[in-house]
Phi, psi and omega in degrees: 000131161255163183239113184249146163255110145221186183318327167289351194139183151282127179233109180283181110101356184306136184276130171172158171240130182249080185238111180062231183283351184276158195213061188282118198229093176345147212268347185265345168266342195321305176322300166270354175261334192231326184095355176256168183198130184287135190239197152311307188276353208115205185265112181250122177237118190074211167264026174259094193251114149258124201264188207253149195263162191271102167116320133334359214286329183295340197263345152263319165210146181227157161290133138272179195265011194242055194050345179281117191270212161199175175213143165264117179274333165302325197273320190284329191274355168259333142330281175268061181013078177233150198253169190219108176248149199196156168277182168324307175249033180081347188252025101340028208253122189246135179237124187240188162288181202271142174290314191290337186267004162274355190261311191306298171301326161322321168312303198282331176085008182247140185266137190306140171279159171201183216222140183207156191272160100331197175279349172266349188060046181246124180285140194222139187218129180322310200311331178269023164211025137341111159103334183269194175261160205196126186271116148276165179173121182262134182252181169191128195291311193278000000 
């Protein structure tokens, strides 16, 4: 079992093996775990597919014995230059966006929304100070 990251959340518990780069995600989980779903044409999302290169196919998707295949979604995610990261031990794994859409927000000067408590533990989200001006700042203990 693995614990996958992307851009939609977190997903615990996905049947798959994170062993050296690979990242083998049963073909029936692929889909809730990443939001991509393996077709004919490939790894898809909406009608956006990357297909599996010709003579490589083992190193993307496989059969098992129990009718159920499984695909490496890291080899596919680097495929589309994306970056695909994992822990020491493999049951980790961040699937992130494309280098052109981090530069494109970086571009844009808008900050992604997010929701964060105060000391009352009352939620408060950039998104409700949309249009105004907005000081950000971060700390980190180490």
């Amino acid at each position: 079992m693995v614990t996958v990251l992307t851009e939609r959340g977190v997903v615990e518990g996905v049947e798959g093996d994170g062993s050296g780069d690979a990242l083998w995600i049963s073909t029936s989980e692929v889909e809730g775990a990443t939001g991509w779903a393996l077709k004919p044409e490939g790894l898809c999302l909406n009608d956006l597919c990357t297909p599996v290169p010709p003579g490589h196919e083992s190193q993307f998707v496989r059969d098992d014995s129990h009718g159920d295949g499984a695909v490496n979604v890291a080899a596919f995610w680097r495929r589309m230059e994306r970056p695909a990261l994992h822990d020491g031990t493999g049951s980790v794994w961040m699937l992130g966006e494309p280098a052109s859409s981090r530069a494109a927000q970086l571009e844009s000067l808008q900050a992604p929304d997010f929701t964060l408590p105060d000391l009352d533990g009352k939620l408060h989200s950039l998104s409700d100070h949309r249009g105004k001006k907005v000081f950000l700042t971060t700390w980190a203990s180490w």
